[in-house]
MMTF fields as JSON, N, C-alpha, C and O atoms, coordinates in Angstrom:
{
  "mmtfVersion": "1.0.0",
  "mmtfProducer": "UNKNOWN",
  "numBonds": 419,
  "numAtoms": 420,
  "numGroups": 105,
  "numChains": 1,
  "numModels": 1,
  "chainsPerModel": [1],
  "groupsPerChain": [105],
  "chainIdList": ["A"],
  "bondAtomList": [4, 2, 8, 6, 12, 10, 16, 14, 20, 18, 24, 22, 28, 26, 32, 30, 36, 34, 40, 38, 44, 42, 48, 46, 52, 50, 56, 54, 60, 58, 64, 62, 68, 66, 72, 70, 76, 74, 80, 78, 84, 82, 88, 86, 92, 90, 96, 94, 100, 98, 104, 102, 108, 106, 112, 110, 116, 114, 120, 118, 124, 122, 128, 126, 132, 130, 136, 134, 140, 138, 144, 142, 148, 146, 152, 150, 156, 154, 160, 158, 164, 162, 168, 166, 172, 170, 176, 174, 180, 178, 184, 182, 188, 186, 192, 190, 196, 194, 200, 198, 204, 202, 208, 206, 212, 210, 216, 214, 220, 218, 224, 222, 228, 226, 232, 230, 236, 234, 240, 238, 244, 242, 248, 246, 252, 250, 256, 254, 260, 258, 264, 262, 268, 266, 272, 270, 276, 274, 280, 278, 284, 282, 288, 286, 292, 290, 296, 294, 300, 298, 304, 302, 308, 306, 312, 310, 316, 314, 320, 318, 324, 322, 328, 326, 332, 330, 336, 334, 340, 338, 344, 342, 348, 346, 352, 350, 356, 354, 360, 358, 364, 362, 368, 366, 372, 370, 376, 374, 380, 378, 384, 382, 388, 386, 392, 390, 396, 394, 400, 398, 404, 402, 408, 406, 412, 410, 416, 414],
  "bondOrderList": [1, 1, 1, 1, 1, 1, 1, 1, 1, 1, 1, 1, 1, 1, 1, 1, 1, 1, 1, 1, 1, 1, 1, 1, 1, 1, 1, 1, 1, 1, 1, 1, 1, 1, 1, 1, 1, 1, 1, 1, 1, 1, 1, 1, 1, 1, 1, 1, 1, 1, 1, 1, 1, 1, 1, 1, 1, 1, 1, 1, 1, 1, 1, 1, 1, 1, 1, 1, 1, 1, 1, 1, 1, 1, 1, 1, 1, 1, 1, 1, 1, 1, 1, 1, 1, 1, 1, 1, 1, 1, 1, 1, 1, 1, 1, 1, 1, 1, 1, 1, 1, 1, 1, 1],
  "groupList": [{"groupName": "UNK", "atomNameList": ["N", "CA", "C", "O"], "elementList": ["N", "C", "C", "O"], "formalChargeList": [0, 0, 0, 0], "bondAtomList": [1, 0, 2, 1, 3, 2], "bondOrderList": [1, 1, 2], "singleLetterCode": "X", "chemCompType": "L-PEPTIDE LINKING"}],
  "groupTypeList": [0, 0, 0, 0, 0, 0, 0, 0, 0, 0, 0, 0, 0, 0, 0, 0, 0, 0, 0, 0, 0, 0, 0, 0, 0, 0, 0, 0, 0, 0, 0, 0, 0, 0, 0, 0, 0, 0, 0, 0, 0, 0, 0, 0, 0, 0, 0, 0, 0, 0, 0, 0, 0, 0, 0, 0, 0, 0, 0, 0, 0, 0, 0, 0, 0, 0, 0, 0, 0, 0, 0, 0, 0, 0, 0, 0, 0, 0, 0, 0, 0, 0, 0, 0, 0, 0, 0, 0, 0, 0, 0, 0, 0, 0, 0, 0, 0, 0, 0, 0, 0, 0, 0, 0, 0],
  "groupIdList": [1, 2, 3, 4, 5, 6, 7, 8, 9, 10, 11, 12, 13, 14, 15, 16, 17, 18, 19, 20, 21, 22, 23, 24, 25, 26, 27, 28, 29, 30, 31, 32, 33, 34, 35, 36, 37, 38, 39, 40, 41, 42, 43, 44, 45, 46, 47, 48, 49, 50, 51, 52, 53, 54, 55, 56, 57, 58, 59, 60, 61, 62, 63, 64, 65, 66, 67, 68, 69, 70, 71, 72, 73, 74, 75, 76, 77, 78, 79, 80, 81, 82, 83, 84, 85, 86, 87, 88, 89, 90, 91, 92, 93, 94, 95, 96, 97, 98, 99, 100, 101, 102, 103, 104, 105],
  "secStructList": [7, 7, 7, 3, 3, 7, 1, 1, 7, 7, 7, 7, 1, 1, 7, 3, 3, 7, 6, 6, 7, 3, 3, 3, 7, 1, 7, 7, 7, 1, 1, 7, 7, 1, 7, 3, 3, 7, 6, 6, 7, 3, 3, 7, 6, 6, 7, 3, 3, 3, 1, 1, 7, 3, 3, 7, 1, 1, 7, 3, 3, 7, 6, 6, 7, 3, 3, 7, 1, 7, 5, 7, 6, 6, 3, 3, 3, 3, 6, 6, 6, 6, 3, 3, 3, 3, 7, 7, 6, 6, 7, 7, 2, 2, 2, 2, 2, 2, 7, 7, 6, 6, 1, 7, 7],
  "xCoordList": [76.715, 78.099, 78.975, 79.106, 79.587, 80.693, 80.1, 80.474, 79.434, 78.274, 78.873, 78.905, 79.372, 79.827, 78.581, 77.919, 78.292, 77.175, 77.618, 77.678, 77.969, 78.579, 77.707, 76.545, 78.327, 77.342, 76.17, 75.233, 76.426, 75.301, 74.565, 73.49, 74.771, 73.918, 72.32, 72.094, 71.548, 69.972, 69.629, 69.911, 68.572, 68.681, 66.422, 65.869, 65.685, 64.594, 63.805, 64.451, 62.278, 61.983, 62.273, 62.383, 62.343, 62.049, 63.14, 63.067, 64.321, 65.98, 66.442, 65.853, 67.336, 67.88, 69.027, 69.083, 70.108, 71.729, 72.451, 72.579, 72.78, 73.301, 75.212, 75.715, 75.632, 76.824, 78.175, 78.383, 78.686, 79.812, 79.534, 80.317, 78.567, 78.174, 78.415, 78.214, 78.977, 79.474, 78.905, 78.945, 78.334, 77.836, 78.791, 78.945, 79.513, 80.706, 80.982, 80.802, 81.561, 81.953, 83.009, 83.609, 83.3, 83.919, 85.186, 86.176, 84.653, 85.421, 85.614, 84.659, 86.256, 85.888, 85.663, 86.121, 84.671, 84.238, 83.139, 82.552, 82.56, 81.323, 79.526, 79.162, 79.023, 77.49, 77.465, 78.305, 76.19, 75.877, 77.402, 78.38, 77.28, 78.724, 78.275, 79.131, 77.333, 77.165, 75.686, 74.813, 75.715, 74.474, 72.625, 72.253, 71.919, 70.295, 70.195, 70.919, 69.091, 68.645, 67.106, 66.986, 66.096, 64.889, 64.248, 64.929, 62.982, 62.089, 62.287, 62.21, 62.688, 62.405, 63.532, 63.26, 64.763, 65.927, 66.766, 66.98, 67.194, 67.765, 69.278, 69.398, 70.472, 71.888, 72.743, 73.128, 73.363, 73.807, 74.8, 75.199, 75.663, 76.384, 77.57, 77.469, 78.694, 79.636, 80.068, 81.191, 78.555, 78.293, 78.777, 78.715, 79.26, 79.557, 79.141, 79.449, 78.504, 77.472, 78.191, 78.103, 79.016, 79.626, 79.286, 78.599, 79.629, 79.258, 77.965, 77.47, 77.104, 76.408, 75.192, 74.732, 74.71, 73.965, 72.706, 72.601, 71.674, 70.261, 69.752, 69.469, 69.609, 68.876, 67.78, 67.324, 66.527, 65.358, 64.912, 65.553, 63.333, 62.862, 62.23, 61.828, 62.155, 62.273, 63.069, 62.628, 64.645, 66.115, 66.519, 66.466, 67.104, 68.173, 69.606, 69.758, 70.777, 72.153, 72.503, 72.248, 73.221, 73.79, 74.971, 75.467, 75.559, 76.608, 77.955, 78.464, 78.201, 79.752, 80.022, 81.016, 78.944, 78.336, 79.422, 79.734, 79.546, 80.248, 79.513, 79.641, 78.542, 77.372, 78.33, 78.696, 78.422, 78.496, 77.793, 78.011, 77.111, 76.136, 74.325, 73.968, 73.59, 71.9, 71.401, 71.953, 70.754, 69.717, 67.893, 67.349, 67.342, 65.881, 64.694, 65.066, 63.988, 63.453, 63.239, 63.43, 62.785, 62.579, 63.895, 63.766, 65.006, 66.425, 66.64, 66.151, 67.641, 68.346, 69.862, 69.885, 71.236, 72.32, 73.429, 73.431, 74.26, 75.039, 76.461, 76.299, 77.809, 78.757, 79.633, 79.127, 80.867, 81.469, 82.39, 83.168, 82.005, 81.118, 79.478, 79.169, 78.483, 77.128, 76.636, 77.178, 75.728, 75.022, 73.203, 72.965, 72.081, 70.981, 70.136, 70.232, 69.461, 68.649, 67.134, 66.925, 66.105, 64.602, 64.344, 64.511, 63.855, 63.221, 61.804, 61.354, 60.338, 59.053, 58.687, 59.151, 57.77, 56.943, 56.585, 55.571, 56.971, 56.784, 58.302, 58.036, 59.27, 60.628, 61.277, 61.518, 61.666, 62.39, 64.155, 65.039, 64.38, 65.41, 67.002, 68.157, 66.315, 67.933, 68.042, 69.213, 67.473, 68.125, 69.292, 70.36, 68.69, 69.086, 70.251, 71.146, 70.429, 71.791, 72.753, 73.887, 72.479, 73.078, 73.889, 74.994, 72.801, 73.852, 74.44, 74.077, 75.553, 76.76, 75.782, 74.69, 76.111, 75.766, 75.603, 74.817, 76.128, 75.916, 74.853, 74.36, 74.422, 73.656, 72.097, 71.839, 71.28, 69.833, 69.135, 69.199, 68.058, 67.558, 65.796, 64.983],
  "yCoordList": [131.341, 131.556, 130.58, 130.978, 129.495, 129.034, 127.534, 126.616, 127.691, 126.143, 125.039, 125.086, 123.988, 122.291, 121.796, 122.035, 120.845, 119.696, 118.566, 118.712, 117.446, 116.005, 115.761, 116.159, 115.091, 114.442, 113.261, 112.829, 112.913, 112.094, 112.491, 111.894, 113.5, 113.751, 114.721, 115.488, 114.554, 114.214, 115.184, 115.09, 116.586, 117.736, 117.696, 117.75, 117.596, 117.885, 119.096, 119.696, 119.418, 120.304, 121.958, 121.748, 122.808, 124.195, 123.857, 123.923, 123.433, 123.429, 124.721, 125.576, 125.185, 126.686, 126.203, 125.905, 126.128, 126.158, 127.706, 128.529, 127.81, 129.752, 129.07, 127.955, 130.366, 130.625, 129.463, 129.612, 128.825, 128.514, 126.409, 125.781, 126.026, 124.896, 123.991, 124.197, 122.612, 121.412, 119.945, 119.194, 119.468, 118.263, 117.35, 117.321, 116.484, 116.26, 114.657, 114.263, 113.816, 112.958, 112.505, 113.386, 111.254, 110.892, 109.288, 108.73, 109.15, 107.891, 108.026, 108.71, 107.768, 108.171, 106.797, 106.657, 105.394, 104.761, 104.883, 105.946, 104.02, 104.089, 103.968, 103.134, 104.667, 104.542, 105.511, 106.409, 105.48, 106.56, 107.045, 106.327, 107.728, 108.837, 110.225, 110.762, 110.785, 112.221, 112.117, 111.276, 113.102, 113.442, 113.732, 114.472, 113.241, 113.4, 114.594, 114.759, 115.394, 116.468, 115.979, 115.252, 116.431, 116.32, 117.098, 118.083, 117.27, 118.358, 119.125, 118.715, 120.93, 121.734, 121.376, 121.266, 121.103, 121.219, 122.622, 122.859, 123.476, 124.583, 124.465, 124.27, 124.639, 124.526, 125.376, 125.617, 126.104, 127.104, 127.544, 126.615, 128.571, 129.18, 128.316, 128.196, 127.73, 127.076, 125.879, 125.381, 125.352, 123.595, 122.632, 122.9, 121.606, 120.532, 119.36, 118.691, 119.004, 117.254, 116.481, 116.412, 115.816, 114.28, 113.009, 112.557, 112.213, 110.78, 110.659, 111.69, 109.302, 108.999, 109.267, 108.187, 110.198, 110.472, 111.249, 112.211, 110.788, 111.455, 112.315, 111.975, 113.382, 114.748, 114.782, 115.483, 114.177, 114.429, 115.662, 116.708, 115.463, 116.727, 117.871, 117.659, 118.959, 119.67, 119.868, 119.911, 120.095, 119.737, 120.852, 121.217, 121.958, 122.948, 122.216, 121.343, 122.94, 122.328, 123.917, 124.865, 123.717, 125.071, 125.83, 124.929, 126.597, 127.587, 126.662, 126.404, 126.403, 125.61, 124.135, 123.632, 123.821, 122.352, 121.398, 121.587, 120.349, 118.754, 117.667, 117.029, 117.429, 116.282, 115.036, 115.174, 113.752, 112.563, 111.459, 110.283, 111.813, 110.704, 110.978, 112.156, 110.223, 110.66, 111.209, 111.114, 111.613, 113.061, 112.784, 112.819, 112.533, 112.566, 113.722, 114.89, 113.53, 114.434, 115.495, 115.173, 116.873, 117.959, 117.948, 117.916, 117.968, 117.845, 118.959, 119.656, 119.326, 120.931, 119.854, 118.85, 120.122, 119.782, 120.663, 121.601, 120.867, 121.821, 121.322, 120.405, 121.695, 121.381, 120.45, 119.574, 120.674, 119.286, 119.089, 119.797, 117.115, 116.724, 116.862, 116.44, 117.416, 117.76, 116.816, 115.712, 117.071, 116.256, 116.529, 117.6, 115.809, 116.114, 116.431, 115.596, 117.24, 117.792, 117.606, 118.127, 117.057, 117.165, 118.327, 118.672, 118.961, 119.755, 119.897, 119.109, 120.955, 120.451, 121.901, 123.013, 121.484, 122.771, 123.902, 123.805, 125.046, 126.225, 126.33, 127.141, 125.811, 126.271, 127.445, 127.564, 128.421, 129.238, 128.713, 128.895, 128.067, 127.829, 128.617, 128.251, 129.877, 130.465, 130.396, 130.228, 130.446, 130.353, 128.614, 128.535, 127.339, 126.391, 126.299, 125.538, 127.092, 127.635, 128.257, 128.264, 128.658, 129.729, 129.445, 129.805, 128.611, 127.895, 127.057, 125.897, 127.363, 126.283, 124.891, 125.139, 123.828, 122.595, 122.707, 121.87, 123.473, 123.506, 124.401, 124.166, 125.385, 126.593, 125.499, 124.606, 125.931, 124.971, 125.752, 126.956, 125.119, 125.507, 125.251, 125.829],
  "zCoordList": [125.158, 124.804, 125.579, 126.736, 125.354, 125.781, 126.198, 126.928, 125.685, 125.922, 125.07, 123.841, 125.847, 125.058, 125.444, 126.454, 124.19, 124.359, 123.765, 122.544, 124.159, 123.615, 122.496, 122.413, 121.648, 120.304, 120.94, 120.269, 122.2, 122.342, 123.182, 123.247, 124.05, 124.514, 124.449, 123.513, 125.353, 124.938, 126.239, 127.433, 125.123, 126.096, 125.871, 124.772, 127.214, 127.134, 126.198, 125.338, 126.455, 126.65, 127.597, 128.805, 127.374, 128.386, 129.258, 130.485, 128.503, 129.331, 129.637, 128.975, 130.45, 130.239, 130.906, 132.1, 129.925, 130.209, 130.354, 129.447, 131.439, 131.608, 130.897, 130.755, 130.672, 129.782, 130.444, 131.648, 130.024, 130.253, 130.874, 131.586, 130.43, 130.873, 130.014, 128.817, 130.567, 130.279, 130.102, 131.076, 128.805, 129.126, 128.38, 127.159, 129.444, 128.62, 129.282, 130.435, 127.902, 128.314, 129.305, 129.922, 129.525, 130.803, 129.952, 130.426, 128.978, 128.294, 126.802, 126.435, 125.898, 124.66, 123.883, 122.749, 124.77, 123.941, 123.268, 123.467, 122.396, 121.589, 122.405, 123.234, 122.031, 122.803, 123.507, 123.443, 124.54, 124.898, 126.033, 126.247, 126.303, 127.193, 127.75, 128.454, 127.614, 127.772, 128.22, 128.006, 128.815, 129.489, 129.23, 128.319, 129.891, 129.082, 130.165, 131.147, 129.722, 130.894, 130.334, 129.347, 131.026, 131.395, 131.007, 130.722, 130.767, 130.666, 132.122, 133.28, 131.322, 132.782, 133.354, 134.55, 133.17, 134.104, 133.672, 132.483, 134.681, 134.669, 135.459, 136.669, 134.43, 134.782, 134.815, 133.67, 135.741, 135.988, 135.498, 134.797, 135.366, 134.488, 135.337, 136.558, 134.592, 134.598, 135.034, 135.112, 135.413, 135.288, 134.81, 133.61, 134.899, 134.348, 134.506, 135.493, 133.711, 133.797, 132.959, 131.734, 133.804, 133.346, 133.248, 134.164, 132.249, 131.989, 131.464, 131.009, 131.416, 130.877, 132.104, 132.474, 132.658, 133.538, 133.428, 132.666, 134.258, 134.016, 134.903, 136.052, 134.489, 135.321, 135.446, 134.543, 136.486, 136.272, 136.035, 136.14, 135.578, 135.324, 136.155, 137.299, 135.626, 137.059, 137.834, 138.983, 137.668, 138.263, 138.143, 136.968, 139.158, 139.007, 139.439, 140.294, 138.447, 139.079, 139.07, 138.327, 140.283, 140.718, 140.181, 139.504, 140.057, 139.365, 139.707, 140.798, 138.835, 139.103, 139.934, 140.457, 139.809, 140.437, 138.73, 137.554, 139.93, 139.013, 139.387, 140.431, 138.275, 138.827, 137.514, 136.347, 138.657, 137.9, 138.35, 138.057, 138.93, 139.292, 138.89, 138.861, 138.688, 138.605, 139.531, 140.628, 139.453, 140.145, 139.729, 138.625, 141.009, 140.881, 140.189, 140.067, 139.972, 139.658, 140.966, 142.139, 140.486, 141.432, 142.293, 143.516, 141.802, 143.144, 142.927, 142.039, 143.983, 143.752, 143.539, 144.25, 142.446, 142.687, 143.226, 142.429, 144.019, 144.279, 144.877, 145.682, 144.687, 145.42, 144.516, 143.814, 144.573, 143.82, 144.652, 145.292, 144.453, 143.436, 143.871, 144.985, 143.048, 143.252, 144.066, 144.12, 144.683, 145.506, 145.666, 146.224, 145.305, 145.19, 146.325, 147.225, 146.515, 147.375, 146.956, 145.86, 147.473, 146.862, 147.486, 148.656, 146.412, 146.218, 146.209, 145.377, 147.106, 146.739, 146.275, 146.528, 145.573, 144.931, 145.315, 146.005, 145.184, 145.094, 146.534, 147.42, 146.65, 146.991, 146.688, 145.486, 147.446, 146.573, 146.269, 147.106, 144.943, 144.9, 144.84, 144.62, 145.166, 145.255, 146.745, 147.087, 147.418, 149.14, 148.999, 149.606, 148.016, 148.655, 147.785, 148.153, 146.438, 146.147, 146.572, 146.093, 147.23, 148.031, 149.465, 149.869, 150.056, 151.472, 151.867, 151.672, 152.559, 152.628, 153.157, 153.668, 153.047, 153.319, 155.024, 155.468, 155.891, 157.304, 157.748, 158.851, 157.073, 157.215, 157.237, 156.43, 158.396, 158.369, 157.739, 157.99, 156.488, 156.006, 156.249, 155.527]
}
């Protein structure tokens, strides 16, 4: 519910966009402008992914995160403007949602 997706942009496999998320342009010239997501990227309820930018796969962006820049694969994004965190396998990713940027994790 409340989900924008740009006409150009380019959404993977096993995506999960939660309610109120933004993949939205940044210019209204011709070509690509809007966002690719990855296989396996999960974007949190009231997100916004700007410009012509790539989400690796395997990518959570956090609840109300403003990503305009690229993001590696396996990152956590959080904060605006978002900022990427690697992420390694078997993480529990709600703790690194969850804490302020000063809190040691």
């Amino acid at each position: 519910m409340g989900v924008v997706i740009g006409e150009t942009s380019e959404v993977g496999d096993d995506v999960m966009l939660y309610h109120g998320v933004t993949l939205g342009g940044r210019t209204r010239t011709s070509g690509k402008r809007h966002p690719t997501l990855a296989d396996g990227v999960m974007v949190g309820a009231g997100a916004k992914i700007l410009g012509p930018v790539t989400i690796g796969a395997r990518s959570v962006v956090g609840a109300n995160a403003v990503v305009t820049r690229d993001a590696p694969e396996d990152s956590v994004l959080v904060g605006v403007p978002a900022k990427p965190r690697h992420r390694t396998v078997g993480d529990d990713t709600r703790a690194l949602l969850t804490a302020p940027d000063y809190y040691a994790i």
